[in-house]
C-alpha positions in Angstrom: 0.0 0.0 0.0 1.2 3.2 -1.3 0.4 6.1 1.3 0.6 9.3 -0.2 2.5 12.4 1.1 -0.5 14.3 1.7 -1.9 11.6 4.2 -3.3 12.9 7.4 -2.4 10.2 10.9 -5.8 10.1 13.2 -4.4 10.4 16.2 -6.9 10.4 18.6 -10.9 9.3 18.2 -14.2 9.6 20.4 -18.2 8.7 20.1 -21.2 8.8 21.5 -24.3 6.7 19.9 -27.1 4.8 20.7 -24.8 1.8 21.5 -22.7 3.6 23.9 -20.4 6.1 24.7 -17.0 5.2 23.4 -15.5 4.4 20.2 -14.5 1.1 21.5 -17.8 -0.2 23.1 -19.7 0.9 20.3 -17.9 -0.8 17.5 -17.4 -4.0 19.3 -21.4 -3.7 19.6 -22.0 -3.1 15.5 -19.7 -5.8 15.3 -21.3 -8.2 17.7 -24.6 -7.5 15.3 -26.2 -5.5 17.9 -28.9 -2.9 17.4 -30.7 -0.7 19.3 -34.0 0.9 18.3 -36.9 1.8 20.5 -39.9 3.4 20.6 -40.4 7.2 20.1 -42.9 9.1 21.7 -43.7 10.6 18.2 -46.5 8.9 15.7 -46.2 8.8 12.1 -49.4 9.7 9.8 -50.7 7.2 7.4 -51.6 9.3 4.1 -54.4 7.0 3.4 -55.8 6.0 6.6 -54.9 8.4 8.6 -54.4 6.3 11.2 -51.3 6.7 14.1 -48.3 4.4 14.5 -45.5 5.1 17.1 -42.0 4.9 15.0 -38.9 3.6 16.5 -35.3 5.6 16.8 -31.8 5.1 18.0 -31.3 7.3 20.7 -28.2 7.9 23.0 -30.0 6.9 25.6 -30.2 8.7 29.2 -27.1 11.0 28.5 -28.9 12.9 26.2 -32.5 12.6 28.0 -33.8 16.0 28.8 -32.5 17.6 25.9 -33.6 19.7 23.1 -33.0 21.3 20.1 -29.4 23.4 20.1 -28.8 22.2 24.1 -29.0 18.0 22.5 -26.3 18.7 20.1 -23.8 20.7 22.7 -24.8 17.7 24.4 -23.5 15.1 21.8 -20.9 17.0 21.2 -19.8 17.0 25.0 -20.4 13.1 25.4 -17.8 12.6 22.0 -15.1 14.9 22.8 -15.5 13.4 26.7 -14.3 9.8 24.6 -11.6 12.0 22.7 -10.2 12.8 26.2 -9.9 10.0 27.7 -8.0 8.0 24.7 -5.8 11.0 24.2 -4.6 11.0 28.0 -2.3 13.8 28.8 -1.1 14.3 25.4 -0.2 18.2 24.8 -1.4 20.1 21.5 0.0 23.1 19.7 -2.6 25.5 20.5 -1.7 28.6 19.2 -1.8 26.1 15.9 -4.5 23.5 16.5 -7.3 23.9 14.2 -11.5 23.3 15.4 -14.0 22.2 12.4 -16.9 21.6 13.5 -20.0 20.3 11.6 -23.7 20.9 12.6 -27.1 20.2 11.0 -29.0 23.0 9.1 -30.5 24.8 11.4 -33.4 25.5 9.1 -34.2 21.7 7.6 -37.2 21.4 9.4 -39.0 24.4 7.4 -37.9 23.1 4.2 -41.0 21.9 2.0 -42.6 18.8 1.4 -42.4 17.4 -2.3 -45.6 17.0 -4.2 -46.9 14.0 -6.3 -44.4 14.8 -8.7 -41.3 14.9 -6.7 -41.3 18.9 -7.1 -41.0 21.2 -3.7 -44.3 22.3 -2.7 -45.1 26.3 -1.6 -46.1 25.8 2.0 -45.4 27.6 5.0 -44.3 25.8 8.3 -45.7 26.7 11.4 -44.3 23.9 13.5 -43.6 25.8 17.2 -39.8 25.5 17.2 -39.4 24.4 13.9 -36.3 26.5 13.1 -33.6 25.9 15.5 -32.3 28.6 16.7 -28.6 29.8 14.8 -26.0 28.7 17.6 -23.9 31.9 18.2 -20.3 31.1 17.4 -18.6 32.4 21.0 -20.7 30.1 22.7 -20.5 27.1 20.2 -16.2 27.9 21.0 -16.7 28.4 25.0 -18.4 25.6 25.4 -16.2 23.8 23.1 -13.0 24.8 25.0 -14.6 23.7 28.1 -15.4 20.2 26.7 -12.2 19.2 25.6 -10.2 21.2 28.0 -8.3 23.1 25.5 -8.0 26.7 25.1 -8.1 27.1 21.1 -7.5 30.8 19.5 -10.7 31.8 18.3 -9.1 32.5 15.2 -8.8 28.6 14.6 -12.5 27.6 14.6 -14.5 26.8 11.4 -18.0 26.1 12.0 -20.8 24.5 9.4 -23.6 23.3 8.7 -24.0 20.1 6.5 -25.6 17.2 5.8 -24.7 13.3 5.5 -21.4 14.3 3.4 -20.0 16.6 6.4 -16.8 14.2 7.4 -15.7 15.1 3.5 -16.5 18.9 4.2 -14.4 18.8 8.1 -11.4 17.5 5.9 -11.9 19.7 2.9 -11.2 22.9 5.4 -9.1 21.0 7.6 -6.4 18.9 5.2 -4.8 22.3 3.5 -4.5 24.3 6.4 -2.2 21.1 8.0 -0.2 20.9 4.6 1.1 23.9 5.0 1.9 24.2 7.9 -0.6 26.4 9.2 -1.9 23.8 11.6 -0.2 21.5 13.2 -3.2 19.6 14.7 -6.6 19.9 13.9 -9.6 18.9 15.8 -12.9 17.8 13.6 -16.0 17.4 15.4 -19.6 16.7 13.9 -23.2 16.3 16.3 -26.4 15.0 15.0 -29.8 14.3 15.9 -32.8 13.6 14.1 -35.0 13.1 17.1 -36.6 16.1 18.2 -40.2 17.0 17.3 -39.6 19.5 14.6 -37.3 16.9 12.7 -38.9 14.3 13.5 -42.5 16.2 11.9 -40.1 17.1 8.6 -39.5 13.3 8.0 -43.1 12.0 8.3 -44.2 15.1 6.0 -41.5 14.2 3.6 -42.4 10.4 3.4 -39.1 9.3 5.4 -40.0 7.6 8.3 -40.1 3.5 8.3 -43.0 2.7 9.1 -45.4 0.0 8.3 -46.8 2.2 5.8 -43.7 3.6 4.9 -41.1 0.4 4.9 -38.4 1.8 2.9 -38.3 4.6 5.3 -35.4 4.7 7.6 -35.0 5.0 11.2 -34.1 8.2 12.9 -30.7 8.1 15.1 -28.4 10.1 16.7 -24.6 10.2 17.4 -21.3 13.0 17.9 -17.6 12.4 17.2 -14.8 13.7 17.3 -11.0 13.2 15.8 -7.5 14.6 15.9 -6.0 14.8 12.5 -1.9 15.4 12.4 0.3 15.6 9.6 1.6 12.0 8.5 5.2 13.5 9.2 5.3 14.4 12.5 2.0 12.8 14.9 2.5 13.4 18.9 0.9 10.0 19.0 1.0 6.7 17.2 -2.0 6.9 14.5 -5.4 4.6 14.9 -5.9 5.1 10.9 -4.9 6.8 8.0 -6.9 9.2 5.9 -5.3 8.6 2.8 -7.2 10.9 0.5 -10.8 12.5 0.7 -12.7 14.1 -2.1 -15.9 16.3 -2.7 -18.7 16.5 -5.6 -21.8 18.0 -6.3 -24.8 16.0 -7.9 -27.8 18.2 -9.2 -30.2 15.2 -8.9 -30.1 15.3 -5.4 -32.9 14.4 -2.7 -34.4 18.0 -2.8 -34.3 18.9 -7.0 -37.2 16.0 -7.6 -34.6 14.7 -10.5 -34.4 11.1 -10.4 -31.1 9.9 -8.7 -28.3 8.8 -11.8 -25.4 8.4 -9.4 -23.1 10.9 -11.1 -21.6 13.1 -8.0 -20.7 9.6 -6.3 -19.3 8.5 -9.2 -17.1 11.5 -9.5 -16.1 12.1 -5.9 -14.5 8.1 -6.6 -13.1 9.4 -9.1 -11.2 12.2 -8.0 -10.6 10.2 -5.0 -8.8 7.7 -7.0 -6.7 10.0 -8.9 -5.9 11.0 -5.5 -4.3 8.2 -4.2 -0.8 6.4 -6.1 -2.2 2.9 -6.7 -6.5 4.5 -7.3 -8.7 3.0 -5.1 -7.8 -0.6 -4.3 -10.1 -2.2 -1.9 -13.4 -3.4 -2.0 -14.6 -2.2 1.1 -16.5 0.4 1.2 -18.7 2.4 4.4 -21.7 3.4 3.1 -24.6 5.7 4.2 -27.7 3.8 3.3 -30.1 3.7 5.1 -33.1 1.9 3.3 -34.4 4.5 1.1 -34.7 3.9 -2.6 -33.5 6.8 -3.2 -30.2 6.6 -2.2 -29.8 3.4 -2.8 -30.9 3.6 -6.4 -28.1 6.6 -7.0 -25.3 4.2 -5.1 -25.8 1.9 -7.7 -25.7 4.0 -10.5 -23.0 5.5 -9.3 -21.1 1.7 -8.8 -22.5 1.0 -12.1 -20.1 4.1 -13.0 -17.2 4.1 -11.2 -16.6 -0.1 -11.8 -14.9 0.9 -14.9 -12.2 2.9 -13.6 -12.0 1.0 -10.1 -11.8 -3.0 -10.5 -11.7 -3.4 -6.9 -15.4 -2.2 -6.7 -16.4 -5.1 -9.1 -16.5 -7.2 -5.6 -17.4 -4.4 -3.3 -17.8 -5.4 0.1 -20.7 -3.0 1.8 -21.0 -1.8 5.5 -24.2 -0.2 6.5 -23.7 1.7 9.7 -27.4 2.6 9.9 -28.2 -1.2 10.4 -27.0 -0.6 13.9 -27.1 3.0 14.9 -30.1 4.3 12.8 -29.5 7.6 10.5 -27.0 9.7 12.2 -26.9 12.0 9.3 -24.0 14.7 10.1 -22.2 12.3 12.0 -22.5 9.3 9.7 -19.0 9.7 7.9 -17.5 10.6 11.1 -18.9 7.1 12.5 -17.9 5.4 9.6 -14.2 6.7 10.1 -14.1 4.9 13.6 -15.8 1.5 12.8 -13.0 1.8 9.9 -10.4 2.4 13.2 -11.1 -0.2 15.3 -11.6 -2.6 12.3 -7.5 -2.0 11.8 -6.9 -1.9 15.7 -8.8 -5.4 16.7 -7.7 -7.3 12.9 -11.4 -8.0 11.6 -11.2 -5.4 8.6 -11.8 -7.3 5.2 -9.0 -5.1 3.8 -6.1 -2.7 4.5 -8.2 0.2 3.8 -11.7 1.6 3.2 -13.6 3.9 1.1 -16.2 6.0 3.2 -19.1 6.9 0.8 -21.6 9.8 1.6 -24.8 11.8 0.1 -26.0 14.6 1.5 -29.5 15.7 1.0 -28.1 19.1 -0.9 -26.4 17.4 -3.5 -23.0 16.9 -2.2 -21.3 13.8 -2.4 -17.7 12.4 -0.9 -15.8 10.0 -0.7 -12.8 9.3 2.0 -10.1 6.7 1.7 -9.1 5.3 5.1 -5.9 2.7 5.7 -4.5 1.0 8.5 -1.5 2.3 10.0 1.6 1.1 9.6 2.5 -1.9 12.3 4.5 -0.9 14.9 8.3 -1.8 14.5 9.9 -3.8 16.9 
């Protein structure tokens, strides 16, 4: 395996989902098959009937309990850089050049409309109390930040978004130039999602995206944070958990909100940048993907491997990981997720290959595509 010189070493990982509240404990669950959905307070709407049926989620559980809206995902992001923390010890950080990305949901997807019987947006005005999360102020989002991971980061270094399932492409688009040229020596990337409030919750059902029994290619609502240290490849303070090898970004115009039908061609070429990216192109057939048992999305991943099989033989015998099988949607978070079930594959020696390709579509059209390897074994 090749490694380019542009790699990034993860030095340092943290999680919080609905099957615990560690990178460790929650992978060896997904791994041991295990899944945890319950009921939601919430009901779904038949469109026919009429009638009520109580959906099921993946929440966090009691850590989150009690919380709402902006308060949930400070929250989440508390619980995953708490993990961070604890795996990174007493490990000291350049902090006058330590970078902060962090990735958020849109504050305003629960106002956007419903789509009518032809797949086009409908005119509608939404007057769901709460329904637009309130814009979380940037000094607070970095107080409260510097609190949770106990580092007092310039406020100079903090990017902040908002994104959708292709966020952990968007953290290292902002995050991989700034530590290849020096300007950083250490970035942190944090992303926090939840789909389980009422407002979101209410924008699913509207939308047609709940599972439910008369919705069963819907998919169930989840919720998760992490968090990662990324270092230049050249000089980590700590022995790397993974590799990012090479990342890369596209935009599809047939994406869930246009009403196009999905052809697969952003995917397609975010793999393909990604594998002019890397010295060998993509070579493994492992790939993390973020479906999640619409037909939408699953119909525009196989376009797009109907693509990309030409320029990538690998992908002729791709091997698929579903992350939502176990932790629900976690939409923001979902790449981030998939970049430690990748980790702790390497660490514990179940991967299927030396490296993985992290696949992701956001409900806006972007698309990416992350290559993640193992690290190199320790010498004796």
């Amino acid at each position: 395996m090749a490694i380019p010189p542009h790699a990034l070493a993860v030095t340092g990982l943290g999680l919080a989902s609905s099957l615990g509240l560690s990178v460790s404990g929650a992978c060896a669950a997904a791994r041991a098959g295990i899944t945890r959905p319950r009921p939601l307070a919430f009901k779904a709407i038949d469109p026919d009937t009429k009638d009520q049926e109580q959906v099921a989620g993946h929440p966090i559980g009691n850590a989150t309990e009690g919380f709402e809206g902006t308060g949930r995902l400070l929250r989440i992001l508390q619980l995953a850089a708490a993990d961070l923390r604890a795996g990174l010890g007493k490990a000291q950080l350049p902090l006058d050049q330590c970078g902060l990305v962090v990735a958020l949901p849109e504050a305003n997807r629960a106002t956007l409309p419903p789509l009518d019987e032809k797949g086009q947006p409908e005119e509608y005005e939404n007057t769901l109390p709460g329904a637009l999360r309130p814009a979380l102020s940037r000094d607070v989002l970095l107080e409260r930040l510097r609190g949770y991971l106990g580092l007092a980061i310039p406020a100079s270094n903090l990017i902040v978004m908002e994104s959708g399932h292709a966020a952990l492409g968007a953290l290292l688009a902002e995050a991989q130039p700034r530590l290849a040229s020096g300007e950083w020596k250490a970035c942190l990337i944090l992303a926090a999602e939840s789909w389980l409030d009422p407002p979101s919750l209410q924008w699913l059902d509207d939308h047609g995206r709940l599972k439910c029994s008369a919705n069963p290619v819907g998919y169930q609502p989840g919720e998760a944070g992490f968090a990662a240290l990324l270092e230049p490849l050249a000089a980590p303070h700590r022995r790397p958990q993974a590799l990012i090898t090479g990342s890369a970004t596209a935009h599809d115009p047939a994406h869930q909100r246009s009403g196009e039908p999905p052809l697969g061609r952003g995917l397609a070429q975010a793999l393909h940048l990604l594998g002019q990216s890397l010295p060998e192109g993509i070579t493994t057939p492992w790939v993390i993907n973020d479906l999640n048992g619409e037909v939408r999305r699953a119909m525009d991943w196989g376009q797009a491997l109907v693509r990309a099989v030409d320029d990538h033989d690998s992908l002729r015998g791709v091997q698929i990981q579903f992350p939502a099988a176990n932790f629900g949607d976690t939409g923001v978070a979902s790449g981030g997720l998939g970049l430690c079930l990748a980790a702790r594959a390497f660490a514990r020696k179940y991967a299927p290959s030396d490296q993985a390709v992290i696949v992701s579509s956001a409900d806006d059209g972007l698309r990416s595509a992350v290559c993640v390897a193992a690290p190199p074994e320790k010498r004796p």
